[in-house]
N, C-alpha and C positions, 0 to 999 in steps of 0.2 A: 684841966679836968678831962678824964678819957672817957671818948663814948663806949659804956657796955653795949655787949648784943643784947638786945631784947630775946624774951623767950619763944618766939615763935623764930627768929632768927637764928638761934643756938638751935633748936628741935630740927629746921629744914637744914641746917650744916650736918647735922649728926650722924655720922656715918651710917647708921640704920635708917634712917630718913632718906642718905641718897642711894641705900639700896632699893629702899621700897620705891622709889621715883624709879628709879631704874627699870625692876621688874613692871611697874606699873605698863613702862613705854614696850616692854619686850612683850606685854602681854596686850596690847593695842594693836587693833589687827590694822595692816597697811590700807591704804588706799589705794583700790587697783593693782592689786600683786601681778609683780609682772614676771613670767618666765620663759624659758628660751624659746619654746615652742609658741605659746602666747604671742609673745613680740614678734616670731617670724610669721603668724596669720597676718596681724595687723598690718606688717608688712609688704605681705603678700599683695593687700584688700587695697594698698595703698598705689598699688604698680596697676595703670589701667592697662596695661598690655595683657599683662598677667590676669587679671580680671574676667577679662573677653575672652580668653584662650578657657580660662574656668568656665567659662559659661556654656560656650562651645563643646566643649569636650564632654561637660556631662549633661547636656542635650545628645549629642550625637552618641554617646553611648547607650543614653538612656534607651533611643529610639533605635539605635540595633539592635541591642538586646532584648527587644519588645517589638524588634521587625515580624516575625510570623504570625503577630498576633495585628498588628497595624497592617498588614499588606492587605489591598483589595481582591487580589488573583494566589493563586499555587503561580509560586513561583517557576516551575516548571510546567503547567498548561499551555499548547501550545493551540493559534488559532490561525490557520493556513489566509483566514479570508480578512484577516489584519496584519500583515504584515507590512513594516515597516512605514508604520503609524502616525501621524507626526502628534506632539504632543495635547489631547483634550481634557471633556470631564469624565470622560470613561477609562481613558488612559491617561494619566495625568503626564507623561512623560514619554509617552507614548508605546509604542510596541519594538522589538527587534527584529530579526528577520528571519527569525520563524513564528513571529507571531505571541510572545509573549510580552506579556507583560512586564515595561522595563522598571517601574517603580518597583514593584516587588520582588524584584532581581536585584535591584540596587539597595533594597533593605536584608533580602539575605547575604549579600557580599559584604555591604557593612557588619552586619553580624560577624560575618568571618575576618574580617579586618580589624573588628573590637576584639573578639578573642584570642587572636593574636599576639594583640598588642600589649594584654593583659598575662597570658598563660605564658608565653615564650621570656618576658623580660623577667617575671617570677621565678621561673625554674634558672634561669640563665643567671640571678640573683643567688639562688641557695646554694649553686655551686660558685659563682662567683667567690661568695662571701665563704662557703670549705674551705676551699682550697686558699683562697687569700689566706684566711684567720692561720690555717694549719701552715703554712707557709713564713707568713713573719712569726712565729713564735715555736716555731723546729728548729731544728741544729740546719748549721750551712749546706748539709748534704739533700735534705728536702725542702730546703727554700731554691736551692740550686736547678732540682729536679723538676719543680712545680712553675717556675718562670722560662726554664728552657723550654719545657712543654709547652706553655703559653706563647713564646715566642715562635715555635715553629706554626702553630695554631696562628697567629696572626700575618705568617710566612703564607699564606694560602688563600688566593683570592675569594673574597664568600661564593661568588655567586659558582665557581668550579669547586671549591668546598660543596655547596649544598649538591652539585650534580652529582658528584660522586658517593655523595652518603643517600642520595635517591637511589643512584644504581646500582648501590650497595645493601641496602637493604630492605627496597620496597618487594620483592618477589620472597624472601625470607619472611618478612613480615606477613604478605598475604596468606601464604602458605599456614603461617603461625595462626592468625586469625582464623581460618577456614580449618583448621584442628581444633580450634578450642571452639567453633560454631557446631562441630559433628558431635563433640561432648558435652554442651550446654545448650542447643539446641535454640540457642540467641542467634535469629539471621542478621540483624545489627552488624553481628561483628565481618561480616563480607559486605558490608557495605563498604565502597570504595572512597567514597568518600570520607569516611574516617579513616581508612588507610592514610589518604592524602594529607589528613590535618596530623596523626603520628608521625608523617615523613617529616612534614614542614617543622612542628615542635622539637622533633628530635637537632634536623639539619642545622637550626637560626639561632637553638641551644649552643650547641655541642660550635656554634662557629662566635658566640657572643660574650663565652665566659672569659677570655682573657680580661680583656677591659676593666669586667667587674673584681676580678681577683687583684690587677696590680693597683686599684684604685684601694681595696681596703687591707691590703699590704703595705699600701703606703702611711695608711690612715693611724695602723695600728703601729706600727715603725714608729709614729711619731709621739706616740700616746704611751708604749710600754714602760717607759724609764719616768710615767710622772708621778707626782709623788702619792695620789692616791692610789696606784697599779705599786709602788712598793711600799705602800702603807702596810694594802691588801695580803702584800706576799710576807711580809714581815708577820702578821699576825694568821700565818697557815694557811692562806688561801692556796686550794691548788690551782696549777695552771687553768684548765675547765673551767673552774669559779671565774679566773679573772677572767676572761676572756668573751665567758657567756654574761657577766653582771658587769662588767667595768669596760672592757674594749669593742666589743664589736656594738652595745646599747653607745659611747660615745660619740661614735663612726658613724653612725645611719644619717647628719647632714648630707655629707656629700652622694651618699649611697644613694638618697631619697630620691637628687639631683638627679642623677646614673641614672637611675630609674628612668624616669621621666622620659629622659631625652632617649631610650635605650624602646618606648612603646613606638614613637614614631620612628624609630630605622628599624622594629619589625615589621613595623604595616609595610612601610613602603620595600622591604625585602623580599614579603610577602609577594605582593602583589608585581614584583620584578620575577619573581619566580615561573607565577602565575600565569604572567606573562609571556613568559619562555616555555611553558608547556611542562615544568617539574613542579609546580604547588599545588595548589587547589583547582582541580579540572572539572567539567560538565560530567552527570550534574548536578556536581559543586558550583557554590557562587562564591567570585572573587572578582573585585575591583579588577584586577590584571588581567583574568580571562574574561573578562567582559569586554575590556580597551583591545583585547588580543582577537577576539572573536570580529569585531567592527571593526578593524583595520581596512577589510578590504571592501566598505561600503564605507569609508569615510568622506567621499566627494559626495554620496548620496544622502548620507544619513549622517551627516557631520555631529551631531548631539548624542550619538549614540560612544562615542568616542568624548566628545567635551565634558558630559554628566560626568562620571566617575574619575577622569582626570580632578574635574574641576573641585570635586566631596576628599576625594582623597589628597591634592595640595591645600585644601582650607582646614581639615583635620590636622593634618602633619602639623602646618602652620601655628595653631590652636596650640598644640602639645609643645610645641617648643616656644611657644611667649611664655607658656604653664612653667615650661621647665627654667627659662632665662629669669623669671618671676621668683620661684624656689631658690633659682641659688644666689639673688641679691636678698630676699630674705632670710636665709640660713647663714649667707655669709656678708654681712652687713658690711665688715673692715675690707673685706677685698673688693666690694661693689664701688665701695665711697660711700654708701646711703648712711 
């Protein structure tokens, strides 16, 4: 005697039964949807180095870009009968040696060290990523053209790179500003100290885009031939489409990475500049001419030299646990994690 199915047995076999089971579970939303971005926070949250470097960094940003309004002094007010101060509750950090106040010197130099680090790797990004994208996806004559450029570009030491693009064009430039200050009547634009931060953006630019271009050169090299980039091309996509919705949106991992590690070797470019007397000068504030100004009272005034050392390697520090953090969560397989 053979066992029949029963009828609730035959109904759940029934091929419209295991459709409807089917869409049921397709239409059951997941538990915790996880995606690439998603995963790599979590990841991120998960790395304490990475953590502490995050916390750091958007404190210390937070608090330069809110320096002129946190300072207790004009950063430039000087008081002949405090000089060279040691640190109290009137000067928290004391005076320099003209008598200013160094805490609020060392909140507008952060200032100019945050914006640096933010403005020069951005612009140094949109070209990077031009000339990359136009580069892996041209004919061999201007991928040829765009990497020897880059190479002779990375043939040239920065810090003589940046000297020579000061010497080149800070006196053109002031000129330029002081024409368009006679026809708009904006004395801003002779202020010398925006002179000096056009120098610095232009020089740390125009010396930082290699890197970023052979990096998403390479990104995109590797990505052209997959099979949703000739899905894309097979169903009309022009090149542009691909390029702006499928290669260079898959490429921003590493780019993000780049990024990162790309704020802390402006600061610190910066402020070597700075230091040498072509960045950011008096009376501009800069980490670098602050250390460059106290050199020759460092037996005397030894903390006037330590502070801004010591803010600008616990920053740098900071940014690159951030960036070592980023690229084991964006790239999981190549970390181990």
């Amino acid at each position: 005697m053979t066992n029949q199915p029963s009828k609730q047995e035959a109904e759940q076999s029934s091929p419209r039964a295991r459709h409807g089971l089917l869409a049921s579970e397709l239409d059951r939303p997941e538990s915790g949807p996880r995606g690439l971005w998603s995963d790599a926070f979590r990841r991120l949250l998960r790395n304490r180095l990475s953590l502490i470097g995050l916390i750091i960094v958007l404190f210390t940003y937070a608090t330069a870009l809110a320096g002129p309004y946190l300072a207790p002094y004009d950063h430039l007010d000087q008081d002949l009968e405090q000089i060279g101060m040691p640190p109290s509750a009137e000067h928290w950090l004391g005076t320099d040696d003209v008598g200013r106040d160094y805490f609020s010197r060392l909140l507008h130099a952060m200032r100019t060290a945050v914006l640096i680090s933010i403005l020069v790797p951005l612009l140094t990004l949109v070209i990077g990523v031009t000339l990359g994208t136009v580069s892996a996806y041209s004919g061999r004559a201007v991928d040829n053209t765009i990497m020897r450029l880059a190479d002779v570009v990375m043939t040239i030491p920065t810090i003589l790179f940046a000297a020579l693009i000061n010497a080149s064009i800070a006196e053109p430039l002031e000129a330029l500003m002081a024409a368009l200050q006679d026809q708009t009547g904006w004395r801003f634009l002779t202020n010398t100290v925006y002179v000096d931060y056009l120098i610095v953006f232009s020089a740390l630019s125009l010396i930082s885009w290699p890197g970023e271009a052979r990096l998403i050169r390479g990104q995109i090299l590797s990505l052209r031939e997959q099979d949703y980039v000739l899905a894309a091309r097979s169903l009309g996509a022009t090149n542009r489409q691909i390029m702006l919705r499928h290669l260079v949106p898959n490429s921003l991992g590493p780019v993000i990475v780049s990024f990162t590690f790309s704020m802390s070797s402006a600061m610190i470019l910066e402020a070597s500049l700075s230091y040498l007397g072509i960045g950011i000068q008096p009376p501009g504030a800069s980490l670098g001419s602050m250390i460059n100004r106290s050199m020759p009272s460092w037996r005397t005034w030894p903390h006037l030299i330590a502070i801004p050392a010591i803010v600008l390697g616990i920053v740098t520090l900071a940014i690159n646990f951030l960036g070592d953090g980023l690229n084991d969560a964006l790239n999981p397989r190549q970390s181990g994690s």
